[in-house]
C-alpha positions in Angstrom: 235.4 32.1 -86.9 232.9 33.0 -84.1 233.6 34.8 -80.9 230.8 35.9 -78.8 228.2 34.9 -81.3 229.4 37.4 -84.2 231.1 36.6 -86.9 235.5 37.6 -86.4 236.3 38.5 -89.9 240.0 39.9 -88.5 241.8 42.3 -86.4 242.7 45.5 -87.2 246.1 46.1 -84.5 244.6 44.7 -81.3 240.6 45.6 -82.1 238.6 42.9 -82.9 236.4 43.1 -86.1 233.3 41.7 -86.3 229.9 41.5 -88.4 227.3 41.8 -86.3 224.4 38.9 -87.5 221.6 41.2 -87.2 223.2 43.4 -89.7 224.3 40.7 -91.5 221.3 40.6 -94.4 222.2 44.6 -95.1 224.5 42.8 -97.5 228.1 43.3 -98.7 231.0 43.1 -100.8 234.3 41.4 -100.9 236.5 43.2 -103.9 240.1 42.8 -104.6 242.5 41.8 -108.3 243.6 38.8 -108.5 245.7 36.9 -105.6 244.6 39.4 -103.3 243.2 36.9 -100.7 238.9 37.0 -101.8 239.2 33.5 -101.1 240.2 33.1 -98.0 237.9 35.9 -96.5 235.5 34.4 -98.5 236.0 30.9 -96.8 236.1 32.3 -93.3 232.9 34.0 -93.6 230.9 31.2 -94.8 232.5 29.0 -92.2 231.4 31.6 -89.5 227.8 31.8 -91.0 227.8 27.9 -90.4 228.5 27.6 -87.2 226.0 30.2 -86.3 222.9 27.9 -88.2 223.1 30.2 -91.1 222.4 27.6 -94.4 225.1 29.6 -96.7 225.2 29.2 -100.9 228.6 29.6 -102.5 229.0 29.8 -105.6 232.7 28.1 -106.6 233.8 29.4 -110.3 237.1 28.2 -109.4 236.8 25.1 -107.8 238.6 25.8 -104.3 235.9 26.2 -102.0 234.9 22.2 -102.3 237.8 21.7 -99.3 235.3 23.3 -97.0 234.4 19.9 -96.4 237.9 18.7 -95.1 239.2 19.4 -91.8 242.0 22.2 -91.9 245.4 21.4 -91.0 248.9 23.0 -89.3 251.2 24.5 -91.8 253.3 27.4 -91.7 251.5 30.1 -93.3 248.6 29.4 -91.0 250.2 28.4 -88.0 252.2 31.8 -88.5 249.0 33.8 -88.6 246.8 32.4 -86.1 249.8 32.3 -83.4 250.6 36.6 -84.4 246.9 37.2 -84.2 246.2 35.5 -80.8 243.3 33.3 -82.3 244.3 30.2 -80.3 242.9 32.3 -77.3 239.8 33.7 -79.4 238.5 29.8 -80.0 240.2 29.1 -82.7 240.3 25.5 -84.3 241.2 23.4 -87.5 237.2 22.0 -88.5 235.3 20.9 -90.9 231.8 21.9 -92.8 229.2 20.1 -93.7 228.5 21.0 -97.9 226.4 19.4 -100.3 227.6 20.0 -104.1 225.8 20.7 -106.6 226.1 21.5 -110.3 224.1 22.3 -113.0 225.1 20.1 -115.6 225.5 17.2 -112.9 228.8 16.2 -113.5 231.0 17.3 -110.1 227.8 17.6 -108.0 224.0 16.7 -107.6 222.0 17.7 -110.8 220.8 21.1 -109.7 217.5 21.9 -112.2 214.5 24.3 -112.6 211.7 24.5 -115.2 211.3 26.5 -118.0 207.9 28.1 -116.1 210.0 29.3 -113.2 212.8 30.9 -114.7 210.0 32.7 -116.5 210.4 34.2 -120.1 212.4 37.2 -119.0 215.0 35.4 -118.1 215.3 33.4 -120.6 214.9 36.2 -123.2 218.1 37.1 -121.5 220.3 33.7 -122.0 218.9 34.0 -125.1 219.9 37.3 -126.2 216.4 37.7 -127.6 215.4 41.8 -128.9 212.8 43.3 -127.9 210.0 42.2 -130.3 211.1 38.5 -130.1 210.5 39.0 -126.0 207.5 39.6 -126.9 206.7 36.6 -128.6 207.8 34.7 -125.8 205.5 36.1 -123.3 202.6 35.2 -125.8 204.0 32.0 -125.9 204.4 31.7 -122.0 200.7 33.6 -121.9 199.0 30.9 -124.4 200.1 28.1 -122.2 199.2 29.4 -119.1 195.6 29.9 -120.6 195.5 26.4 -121.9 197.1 24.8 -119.2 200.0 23.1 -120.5 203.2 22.8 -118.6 206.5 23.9 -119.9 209.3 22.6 -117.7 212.3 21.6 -120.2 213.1 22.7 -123.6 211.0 20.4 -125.4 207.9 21.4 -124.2 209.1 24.8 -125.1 209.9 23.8 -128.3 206.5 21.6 -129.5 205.0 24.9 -127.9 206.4 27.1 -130.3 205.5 25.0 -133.0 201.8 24.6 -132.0 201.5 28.6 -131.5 203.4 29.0 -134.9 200.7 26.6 -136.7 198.2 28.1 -135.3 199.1 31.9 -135.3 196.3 32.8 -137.5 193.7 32.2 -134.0 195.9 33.2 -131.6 196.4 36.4 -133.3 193.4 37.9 -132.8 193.4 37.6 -129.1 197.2 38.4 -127.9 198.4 40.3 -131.2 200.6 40.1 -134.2 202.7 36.5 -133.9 205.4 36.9 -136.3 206.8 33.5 -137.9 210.4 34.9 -138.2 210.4 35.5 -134.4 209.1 32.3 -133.7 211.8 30.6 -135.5 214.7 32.6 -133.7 213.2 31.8 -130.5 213.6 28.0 -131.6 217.3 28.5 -132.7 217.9 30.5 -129.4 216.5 27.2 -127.7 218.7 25.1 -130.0 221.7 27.0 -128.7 221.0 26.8 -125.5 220.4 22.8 -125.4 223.7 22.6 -127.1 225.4 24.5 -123.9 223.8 22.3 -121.7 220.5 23.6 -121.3 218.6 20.3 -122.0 220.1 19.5 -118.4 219.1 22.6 -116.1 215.6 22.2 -117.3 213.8 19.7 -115.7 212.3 17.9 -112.6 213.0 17.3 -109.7 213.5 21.3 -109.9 215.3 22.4 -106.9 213.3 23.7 -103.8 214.4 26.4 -101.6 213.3 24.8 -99.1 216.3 22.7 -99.5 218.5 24.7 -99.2 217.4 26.0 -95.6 218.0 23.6 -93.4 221.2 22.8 -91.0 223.1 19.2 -90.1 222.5 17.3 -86.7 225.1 19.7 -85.3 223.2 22.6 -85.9 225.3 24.0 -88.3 223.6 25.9 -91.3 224.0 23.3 -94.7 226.6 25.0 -97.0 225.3 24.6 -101.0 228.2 24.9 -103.3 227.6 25.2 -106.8 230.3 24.0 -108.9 230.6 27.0 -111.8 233.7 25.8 -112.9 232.0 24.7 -116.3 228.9 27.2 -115.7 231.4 30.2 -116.1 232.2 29.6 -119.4 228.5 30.2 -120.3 228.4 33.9 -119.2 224.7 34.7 -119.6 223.2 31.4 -118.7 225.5 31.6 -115.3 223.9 35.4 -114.1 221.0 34.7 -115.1 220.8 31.1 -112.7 222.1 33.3 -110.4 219.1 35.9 -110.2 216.4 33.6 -110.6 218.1 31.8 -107.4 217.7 35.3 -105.5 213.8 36.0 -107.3 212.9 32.4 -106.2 214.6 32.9 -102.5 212.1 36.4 -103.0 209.1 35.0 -103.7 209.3 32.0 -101.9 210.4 33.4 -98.5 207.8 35.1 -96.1 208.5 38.6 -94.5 210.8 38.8 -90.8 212.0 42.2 -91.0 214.9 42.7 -88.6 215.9 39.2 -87.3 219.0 38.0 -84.7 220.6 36.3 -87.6 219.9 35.4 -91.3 217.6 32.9 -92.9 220.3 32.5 -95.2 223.2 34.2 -96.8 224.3 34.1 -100.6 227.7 34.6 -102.0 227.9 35.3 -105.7 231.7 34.9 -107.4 232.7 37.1 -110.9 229.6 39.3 -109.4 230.4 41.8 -112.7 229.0 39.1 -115.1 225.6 39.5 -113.1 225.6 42.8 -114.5 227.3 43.0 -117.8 225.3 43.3 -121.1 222.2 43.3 -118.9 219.1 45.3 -120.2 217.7 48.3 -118.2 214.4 46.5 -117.3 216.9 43.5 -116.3 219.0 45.8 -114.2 216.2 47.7 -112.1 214.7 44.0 -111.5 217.9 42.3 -109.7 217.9 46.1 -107.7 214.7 45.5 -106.7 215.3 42.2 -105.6 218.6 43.4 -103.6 216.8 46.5 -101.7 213.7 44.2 -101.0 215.2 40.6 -100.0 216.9 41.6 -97.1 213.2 41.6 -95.2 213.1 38.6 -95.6 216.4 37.7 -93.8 218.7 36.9 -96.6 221.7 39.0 -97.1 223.9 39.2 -100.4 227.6 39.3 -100.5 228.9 39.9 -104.1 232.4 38.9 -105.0 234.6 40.8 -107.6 237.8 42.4 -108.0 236.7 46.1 -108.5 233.6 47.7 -106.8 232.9 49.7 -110.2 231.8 46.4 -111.7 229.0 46.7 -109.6 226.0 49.3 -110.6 225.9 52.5 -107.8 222.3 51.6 -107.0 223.0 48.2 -105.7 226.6 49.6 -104.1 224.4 51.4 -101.8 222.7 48.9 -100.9 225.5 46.9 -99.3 226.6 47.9 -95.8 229.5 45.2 -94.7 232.6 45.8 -97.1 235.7 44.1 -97.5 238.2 45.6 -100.1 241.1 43.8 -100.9 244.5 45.5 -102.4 243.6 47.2 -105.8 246.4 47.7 -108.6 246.4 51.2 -110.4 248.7 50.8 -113.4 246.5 53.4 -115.6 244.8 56.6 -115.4 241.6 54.7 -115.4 242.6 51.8 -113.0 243.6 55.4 -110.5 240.0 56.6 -111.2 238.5 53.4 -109.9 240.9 53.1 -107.1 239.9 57.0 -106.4 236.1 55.6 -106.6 236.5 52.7 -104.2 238.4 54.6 -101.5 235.8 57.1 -101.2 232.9 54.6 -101.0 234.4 54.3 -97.2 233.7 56.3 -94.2 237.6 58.0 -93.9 239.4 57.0 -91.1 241.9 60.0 -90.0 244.7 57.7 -89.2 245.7 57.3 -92.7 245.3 57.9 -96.7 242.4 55.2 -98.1 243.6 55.4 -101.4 247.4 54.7 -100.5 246.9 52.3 -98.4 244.0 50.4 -100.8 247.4 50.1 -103.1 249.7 49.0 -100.3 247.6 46.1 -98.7 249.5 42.4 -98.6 247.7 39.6 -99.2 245.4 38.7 -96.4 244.9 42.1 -95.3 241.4 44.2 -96.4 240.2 47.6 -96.1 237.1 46.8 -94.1 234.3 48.8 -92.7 230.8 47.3 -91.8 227.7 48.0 -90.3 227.7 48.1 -86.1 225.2 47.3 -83.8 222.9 50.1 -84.8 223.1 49.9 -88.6 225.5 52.3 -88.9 228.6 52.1 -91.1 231.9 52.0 -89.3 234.7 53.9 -89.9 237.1 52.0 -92.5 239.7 49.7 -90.8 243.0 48.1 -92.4 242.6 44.6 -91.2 244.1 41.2 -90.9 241.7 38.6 -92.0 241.3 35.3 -90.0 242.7 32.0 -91.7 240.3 30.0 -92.5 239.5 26.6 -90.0 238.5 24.3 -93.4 241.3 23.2 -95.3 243.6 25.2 -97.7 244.5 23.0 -100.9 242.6 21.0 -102.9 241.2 17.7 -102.3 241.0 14.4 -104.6 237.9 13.3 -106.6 236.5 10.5 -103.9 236.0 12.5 -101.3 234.1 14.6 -103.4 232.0 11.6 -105.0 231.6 10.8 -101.4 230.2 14.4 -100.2 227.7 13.6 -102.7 226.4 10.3 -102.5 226.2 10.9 -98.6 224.2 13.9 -99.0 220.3 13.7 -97.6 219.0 15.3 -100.8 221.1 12.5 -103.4 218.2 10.8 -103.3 215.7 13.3 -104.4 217.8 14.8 -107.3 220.0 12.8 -108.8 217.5 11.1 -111.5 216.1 12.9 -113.9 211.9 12.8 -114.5 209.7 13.2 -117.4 206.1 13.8 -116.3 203.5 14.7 -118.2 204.1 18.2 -120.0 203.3 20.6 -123.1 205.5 18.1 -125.3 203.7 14.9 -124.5 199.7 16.6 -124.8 200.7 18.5 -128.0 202.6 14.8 -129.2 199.1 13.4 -128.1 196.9 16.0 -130.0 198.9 16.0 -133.1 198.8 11.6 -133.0 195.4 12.0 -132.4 194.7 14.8 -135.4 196.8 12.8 -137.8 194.7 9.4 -136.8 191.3 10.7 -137.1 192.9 12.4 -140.8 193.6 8.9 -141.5 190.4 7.1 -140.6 188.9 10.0 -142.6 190.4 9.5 -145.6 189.9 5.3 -145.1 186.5 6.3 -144.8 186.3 8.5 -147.9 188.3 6.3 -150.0 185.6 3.3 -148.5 182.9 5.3 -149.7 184.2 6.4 -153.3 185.1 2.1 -153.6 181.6 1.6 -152.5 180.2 4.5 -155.1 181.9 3.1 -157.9 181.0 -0.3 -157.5 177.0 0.5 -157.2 177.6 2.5 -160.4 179.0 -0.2 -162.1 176.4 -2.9 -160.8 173.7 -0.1 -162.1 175.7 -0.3 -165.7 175.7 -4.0 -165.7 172.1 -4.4 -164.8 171.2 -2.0 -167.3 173.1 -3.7 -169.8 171.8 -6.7 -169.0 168.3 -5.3 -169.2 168.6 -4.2 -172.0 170.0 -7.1 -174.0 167.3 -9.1 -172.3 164.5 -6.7 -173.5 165.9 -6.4 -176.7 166.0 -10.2 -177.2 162.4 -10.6 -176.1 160.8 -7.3 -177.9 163.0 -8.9 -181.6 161.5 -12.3 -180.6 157.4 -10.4 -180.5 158.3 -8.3 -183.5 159.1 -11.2 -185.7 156.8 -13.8 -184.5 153.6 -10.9 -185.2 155.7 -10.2 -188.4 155.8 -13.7 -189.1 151.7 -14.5 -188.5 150.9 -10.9 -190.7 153.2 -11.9 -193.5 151.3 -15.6 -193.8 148.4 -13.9 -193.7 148.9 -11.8 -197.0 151.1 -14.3 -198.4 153.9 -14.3 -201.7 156.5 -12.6 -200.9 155.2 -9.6 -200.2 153.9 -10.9 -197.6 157.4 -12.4 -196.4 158.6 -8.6 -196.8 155.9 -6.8 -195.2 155.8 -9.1 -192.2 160.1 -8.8 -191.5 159.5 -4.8 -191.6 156.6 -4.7 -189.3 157.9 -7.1 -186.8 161.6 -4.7 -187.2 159.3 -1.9 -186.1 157.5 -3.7 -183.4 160.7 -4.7 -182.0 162.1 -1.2 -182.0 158.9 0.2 -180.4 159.0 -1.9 -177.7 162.3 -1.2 -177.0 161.6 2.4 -177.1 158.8 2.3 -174.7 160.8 0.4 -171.9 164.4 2.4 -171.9 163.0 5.8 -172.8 163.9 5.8 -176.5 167.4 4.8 -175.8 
């Protein structure tokens, strides 16, 4: 809830705690096992981020922050809490928040999509699970269609860009290096896998703009984007990494503010360890880089998960507002870790960190966060605010009905196919195998053509020569005929057949070459 323009997160005996909004992109943590009440302080910080014109993004693994959009109602538990607290005084009231839904394979919430290009090949190595070499080969890939400028936005274009570099690796090698076949062909059964998880869906246009997601309703109240994960979450890899190319896009996209009165936006990320886990060195100094250098530009990140080891020590130091819930220690490590988080808070002298961490009810937090001049407060045992939204669940047409009425229904719920890699390779590989075709016509034309002059030639020579033959036999005898009548007897008869024989043959010898 919000009291004097800051956010009350709870009281700690009579004090008041608050986060301050201009330390409120230094980031923070909300960390407590299971039951321990993440939720709810969860809930009652993006409700307070709200209703200062903060746009908030939540991401719901679970499924029970969609009732953020119902107005809260009295029952015991809360009615209990607020009354013991003295929050009726402080402002407090039952309201509503205005949330559009989104999901990524578009089933509980607007289809929420990007394009193979910007997630980038990094990335996707990642969901992949691509080695090193094969990473490789997929910049090349990403490299060779930048230089020819062919858009990849969903797998297919990925795919029939794969294929055209692996058909014509002998060229391409020469200017970007070695392009191996068998790493080709895992990169396609790594895109086959992925398409099979649901893949085929998150890539594609409309791909979501930030800009979107910073805006507020007619009340002034920042727009709350919850992304349903419920489904997501099963696909560990695919789920982080959606995650951190939401916080590189926010990054890139965003210009500089420095210190502002409030947040351009704020992010909370759920089952914060699976951001981390398996992730490659290179991987890991990226999302720290992003953490350290995003808050300039006014958005602040708030990971939840049950143990603060499960988040690397270089981007625990980065987050100044922390909110521990109770911590079990069963085992000598689950003691070490406890150990760990107490000291990650400035000690308060009124009590034992780590005793107390392993005492706290539900509702209550270990809290310390960053004051009015950026410096950490001593830690606090605190009882956090109930939450103004409604606790409980709600039934399927309200939420149908969140998301047709949202502004941006419209402009994402149907799916586009422009103009991409796939379609100009498709084109170019019609177009090759059509002008292959009229080749071959041709050639096949031609040989039809060839051996149909070469047997007119054989026919006219025939003919020719059966012609010339005739006419040379009919010379030979008739001059055979005259000599022989002039000698006479039949000697003469004989002389005259073999001379006109010979005549005949000369002839024919002297028109067809002796053939």
């Amino acid at each position: 809830m919000i009291k004097d323009s800051k956010v009350l997160l709870g009281k700690s005996g009579e004090e008041e705690i608050f986060i301050y909004p201009r330390m409120a992109n230094r980031h923070g943590m909300i960390a407590g096992a299971t039951g321990t009440g993440k939720t709810v302080t969860l809930k009652v910080m993006a409700e307070s981020f709200s209703k200062l014109g903060v746009p908030v993004f939540l991401a719901d693994v679970k499924g029970d922050l969609v009732p953020l959009v119902k107005c809260g109602e009295e029952n015991e538990n809360v009615s209990s809490r607020v009354e013991k607290m003295g929050l009726k005084e402080a402002g407090f009231a039952f309201d509503s928040f205005p949330v559009n839904i989104w999901d990524v394979y578009g089933e509980k919430g607007m289809p929420l999509r990007t394009t193979i290009s910007e997630i980038g090949p990094l990335l996707l190595a990642r969901i992949m699970g691509l080695n090193d070499t094969q990473t490789d080969i997929l910049h090349i890939v990403f490299k060779i269609a930048d230089d020819e400028g062919l858009l990849l936005i969903d797998t297919k274009d990925l795919k029939a860009m794969i294929q055209y570099v692996g058909d014509n690796k002998e060229k391409y090698s020469q200017a970007y290096g070695n392009i191996a076949a068998a790493s080709l062909n895992a990169i396609t059964r790594g895109i086959v896998t992925l398409e099979g998880e649901g893949a085929d869906k998150f890539f594609g246009e409309p791909a979501l703009s930030i800009a979107d997601f910073l805006c507020t309703d007619n009340r002034g109240r920042g727009m709350i984007q919850l992304l349903d994960c419920q489904k997501l979450i099963l696909k560990p890899k695919m789920y982080s990494t959606f995650l951190l190319w939401l916080m590189s896009e926010l990054f890139e996209n965003l210009p500089e503010v420095g210190d502002c009165d409030r947040p351009k936006m704020v992010f909370f990320f759920d089952e914060a360890h699976m951001l981390f886990d398996s992730a490659s060195k290179d991987l890991l100094e990226k999302i720290e880089q992003v953490v350290k250098l995003i808050r300039s530009k006014g958005v602040g990140i708030y990971f939840i998960t049950q143990n603060p080891k499960d988040i690397p020590d270089g981007i625990l130091a980065q987050l100044g507002n922390k909110v521990q819930h109770a911590l079990r220690a069963y085992t000598p490590a689950e003691q070490k870790g406890v150990k760990a988080a107490a000291q990650s808070f400035r000690e308060n002298p009124e009590f034992d960190t780590y005793t107390v961490l392993q005492e706290l009810s539900t509702g209550e937090a270990l809290v310390s966060v960053l004051d009015e001049t950026g410096v950490p407060t001593i830690v606090k045992r605190v009882k956090i605010c109930p939450p103004e939204s409604y606790m409980g669940t709600i039934d399927d047409s309200l939420r149908t009905q969140t998301i047709n009425n949202s502004l941006l229904y419209s402009r994402y719920s149907n799916f586009v196919d422009r103009d991409s890699a796939y379609e100009f390779l498709d084109r170019m590989n019609t177009q090759i195998q059509e002008n292959a075709r009229k080749e071959e016509e041709q050639l096949n034309e031609t040989q039809k053509r060839m051996k149909e002059i070469e047997a007119r030639k054989k026919a006219t020579t025939k003919a020719v020569k059966s012609v010339a033959s005739t006419t040379a036999g009919t010379i030979g005898r008739q001059v055979g005929k005259s000599l022989g009548g002039a000698v006479g007897g039949s000697f003469g008869k004989t002389l005259g057949g073999n001379v006109g024989a010979s005549l005949g043959r000369g002839l024919l010898s002297t028109l067809f070459g002796g053939k």
